[in-house]
C-alpha positions in Angstrom: 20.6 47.1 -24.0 18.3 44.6 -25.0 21.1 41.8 -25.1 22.2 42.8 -21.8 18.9 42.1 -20.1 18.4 38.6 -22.0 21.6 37.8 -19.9 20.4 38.9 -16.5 19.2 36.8 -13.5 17.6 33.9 -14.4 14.1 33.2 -14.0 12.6 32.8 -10.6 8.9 30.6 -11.4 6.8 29.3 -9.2 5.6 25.7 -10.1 2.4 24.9 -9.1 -0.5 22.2 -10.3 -2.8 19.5 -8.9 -2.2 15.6 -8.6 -4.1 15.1 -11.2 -2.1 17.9 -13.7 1.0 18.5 -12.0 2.8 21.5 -13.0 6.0 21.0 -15.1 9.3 22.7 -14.6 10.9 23.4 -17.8 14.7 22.6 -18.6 16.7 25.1 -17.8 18.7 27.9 -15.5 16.4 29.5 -12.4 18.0 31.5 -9.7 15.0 30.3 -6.6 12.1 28.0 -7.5 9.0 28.1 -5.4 6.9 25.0 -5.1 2.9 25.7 -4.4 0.9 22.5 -5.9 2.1 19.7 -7.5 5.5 20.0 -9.4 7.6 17.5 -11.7 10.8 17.5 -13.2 10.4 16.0 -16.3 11.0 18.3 -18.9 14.8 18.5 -19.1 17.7 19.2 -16.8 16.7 21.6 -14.3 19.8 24.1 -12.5 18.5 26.3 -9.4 21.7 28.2 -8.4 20.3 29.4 -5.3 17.3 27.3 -2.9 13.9 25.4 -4.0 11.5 25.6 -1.2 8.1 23.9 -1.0 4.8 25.9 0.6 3.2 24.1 3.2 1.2 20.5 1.2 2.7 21.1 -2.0 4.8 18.3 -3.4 8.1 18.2 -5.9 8.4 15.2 -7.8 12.0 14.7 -9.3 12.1 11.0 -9.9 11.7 11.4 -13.9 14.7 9.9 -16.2 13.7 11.3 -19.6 12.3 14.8 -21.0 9.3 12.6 -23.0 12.1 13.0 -26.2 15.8 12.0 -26.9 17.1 14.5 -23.3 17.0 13.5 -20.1 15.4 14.9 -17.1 16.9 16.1 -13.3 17.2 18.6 -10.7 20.6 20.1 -9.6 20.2 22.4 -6.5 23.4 24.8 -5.6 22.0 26.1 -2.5 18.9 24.0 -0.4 15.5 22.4 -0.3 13.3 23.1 1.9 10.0 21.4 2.9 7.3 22.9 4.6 4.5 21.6 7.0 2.5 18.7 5.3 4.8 19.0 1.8 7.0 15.8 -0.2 9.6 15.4 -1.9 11.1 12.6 -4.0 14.0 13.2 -5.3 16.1 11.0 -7.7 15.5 7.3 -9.2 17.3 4.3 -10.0 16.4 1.1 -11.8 17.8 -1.1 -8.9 15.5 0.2 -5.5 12.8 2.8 -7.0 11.7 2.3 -10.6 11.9 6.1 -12.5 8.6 7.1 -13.0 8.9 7.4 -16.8 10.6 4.1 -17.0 9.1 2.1 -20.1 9.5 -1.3 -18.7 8.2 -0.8 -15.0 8.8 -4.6 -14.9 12.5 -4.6 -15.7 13.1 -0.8 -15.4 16.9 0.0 -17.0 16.7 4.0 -16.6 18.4 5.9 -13.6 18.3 9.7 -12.5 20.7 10.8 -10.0 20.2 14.3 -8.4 22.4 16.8 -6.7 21.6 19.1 -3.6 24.9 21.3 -3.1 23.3 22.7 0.3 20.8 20.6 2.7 17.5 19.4 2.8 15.5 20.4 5.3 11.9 19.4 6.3 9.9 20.3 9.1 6.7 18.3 9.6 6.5 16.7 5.8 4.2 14.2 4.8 6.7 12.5 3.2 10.5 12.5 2.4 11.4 10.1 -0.6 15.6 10.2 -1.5 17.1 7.9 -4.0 20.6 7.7 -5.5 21.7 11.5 -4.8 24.0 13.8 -3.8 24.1 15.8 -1.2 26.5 18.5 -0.1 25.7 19.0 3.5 23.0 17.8 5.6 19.3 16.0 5.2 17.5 16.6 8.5 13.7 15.6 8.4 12.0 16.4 11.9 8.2 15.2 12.6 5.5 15.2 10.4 4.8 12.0 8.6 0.7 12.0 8.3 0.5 10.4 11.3 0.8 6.5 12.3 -1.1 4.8 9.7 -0.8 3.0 6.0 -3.7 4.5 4.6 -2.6 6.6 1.5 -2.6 10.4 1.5 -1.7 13.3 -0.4 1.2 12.9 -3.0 1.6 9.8 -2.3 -2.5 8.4 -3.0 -1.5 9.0 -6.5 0.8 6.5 -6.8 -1.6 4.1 -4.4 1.8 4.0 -1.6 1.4 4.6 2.1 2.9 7.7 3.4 6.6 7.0 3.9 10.1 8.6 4.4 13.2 6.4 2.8 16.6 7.6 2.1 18.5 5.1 0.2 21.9 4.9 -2.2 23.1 8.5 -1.8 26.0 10.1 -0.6 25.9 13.0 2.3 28.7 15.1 2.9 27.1 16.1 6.3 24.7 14.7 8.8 21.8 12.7 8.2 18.9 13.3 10.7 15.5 11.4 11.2 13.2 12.0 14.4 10.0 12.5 15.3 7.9 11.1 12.3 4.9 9.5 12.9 4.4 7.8 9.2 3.8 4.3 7.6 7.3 3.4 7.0 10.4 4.6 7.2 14.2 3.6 6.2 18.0 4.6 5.5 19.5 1.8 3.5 23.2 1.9 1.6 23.8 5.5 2.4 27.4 6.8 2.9 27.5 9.7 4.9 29.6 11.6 6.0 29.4 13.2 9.0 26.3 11.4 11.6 23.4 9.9 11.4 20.5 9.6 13.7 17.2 7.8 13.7 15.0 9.2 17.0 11.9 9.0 18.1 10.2 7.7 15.5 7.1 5.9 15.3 5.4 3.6 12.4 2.4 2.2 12.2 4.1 -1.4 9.9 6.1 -3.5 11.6 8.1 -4.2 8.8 9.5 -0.4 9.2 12.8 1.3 11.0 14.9 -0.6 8.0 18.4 1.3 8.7 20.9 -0.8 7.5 24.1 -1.3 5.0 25.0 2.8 5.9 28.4 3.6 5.8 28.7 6.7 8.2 32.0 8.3 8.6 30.9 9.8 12.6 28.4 8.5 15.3 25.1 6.4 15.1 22.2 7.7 17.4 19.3 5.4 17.2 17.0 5.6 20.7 13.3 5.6 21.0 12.2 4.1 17.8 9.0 1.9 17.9 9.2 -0.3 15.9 13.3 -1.0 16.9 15.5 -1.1 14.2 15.6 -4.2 12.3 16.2 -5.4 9.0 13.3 -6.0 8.2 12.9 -8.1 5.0 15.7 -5.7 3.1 18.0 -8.6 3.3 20.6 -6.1 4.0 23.6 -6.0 6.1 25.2 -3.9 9.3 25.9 -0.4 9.2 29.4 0.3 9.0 30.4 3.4 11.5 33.4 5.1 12.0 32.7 6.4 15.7 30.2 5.5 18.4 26.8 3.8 18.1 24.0 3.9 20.5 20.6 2.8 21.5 19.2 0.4 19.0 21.8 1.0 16.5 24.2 -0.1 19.3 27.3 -2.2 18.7 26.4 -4.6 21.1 22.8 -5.2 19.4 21.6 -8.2 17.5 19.3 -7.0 15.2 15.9 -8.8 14.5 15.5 -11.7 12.0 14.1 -10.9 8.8 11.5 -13.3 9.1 10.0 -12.7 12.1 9.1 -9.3 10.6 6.8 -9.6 7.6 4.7 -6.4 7.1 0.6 -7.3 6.3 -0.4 -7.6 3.0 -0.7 -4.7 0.7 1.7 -2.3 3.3 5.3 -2.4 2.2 6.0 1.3 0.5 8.0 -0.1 -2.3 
């Protein structure tokens, strides 16, 4: 009898802790995790088989490459994240774009850490959606929120001394990718494939060096209207998006977009 329970539903924990002493979700099997304070990955290779859900200004931080040993450290999700009011997330990290925060050599990092979301991400009014060099199954769709138009740091992201920002870059999407409404610091898409659409609406930033959505490949339709400031490249030095059915609004075929130079953000504002 007792062997039989050992092998029953895995554990459902709630990971909680401060900025100062986040909370640390152990290696392992879980069937839900629940988010309430400050959480990081970083002890091992974490499995949820059904959703992770952050409360409302809690913050999940996944971007770890190593369990402080010989192991490694990520987060595979078989069902969804979701992200309450006022809540972030960063998930994943990679050596060439966002530096793993346990990287030895922050200088010439080397270490990457690829996670997997089987379902969606979903986040309704975040502070701040951070995706690097992932997987996901279905759809990201991040609507509002953002800590409002300004580059002074907040929450989560005062820790690391960053403005509030949203990026998505290097992953793969096997649905829809969808950005509106965020009133936030910065904000870009950059080398994504995806594989259903994308669309970037609505959204405004307080640098001018922000809206970088560029070098996507999206296998459906581009919707970019009402962003201030318009898409542009920025100084990401990137290239077009490649999509396989219609664009629109500043995303448009027909657009030239900005030159790089002419859009230098201020000193000290640039998220990355």
């Amino acid at each position: 009898g007792s062997t039989a329970a050992s092998a029953a539903a895995p554990v459902v924990p709630t990971c909680t802790g401060t900025a100062g002493s986040p909370g640390s979700l152990a290696g392992g099997t879980y069937s839900t995790v629940t988010v309430t304070g400050v959480c990081a990955v970083n002890a091992g290779q974490v499995i949820v088989t059904n959703d992770v859900s952050l409360q409302t200004g809690s913050a999940l931080i996944a971007a770890f490459a190593t369990d402080n040993g010989t192991g490694t450290s990520g987060l595979t999700v078989d069902g969804n994240i979701t992200v309450a009011s006022g809540a972030s997330l960063l998930l994943g990290c990679e050596a060439a774009h966002f530096t793993c925060i346990d990287d030895p050599d922050q200088t010439n990092p080397t270490l990457n850490s690829p996670d997997t979301v089987k379902g969606s991400i979903v986040a309704t009014a975040p502070l701040g959606v951070v995706v690097h060099d992932s997987t996901i199954g279905a759809d990201a769709v991040e609507l509002g929120g953002g800590g409002g138009v300004s580059c002074i740091p907040s929450g989560i992201f005062a820790t690391f001394q960053s403005p509030t920002y949203s990026d998505y870059e290097d992953n793969t999407f096997g649905g829809n990718l969808r950005v509106s409404g965020l009133n936030s610091c910065w904000f870009g898409a950059i080398r994504n494939t995806v594989g259903g659409s994308a669309t970037f609406a609505n959204n405004t930033l307080a640098d001018p060096d922000a809206s970088e959505n560029l070098a996507n490949h999206i296998g459906g339709n581009l919707l970019c209207p009402n962003n201030a400031p318009a898409i542009q490249y920025g100084d990401s030095g990137s290239s077009p998006n490649i999509v396989g059915g219609y664009a629109t609004g500043q995303c448009a075929f027909s657009v030239t977009q900005p030159d790089p130079a002419a859009n230098e953000p201020p000193t000290g504002t640039a998220p990355y």
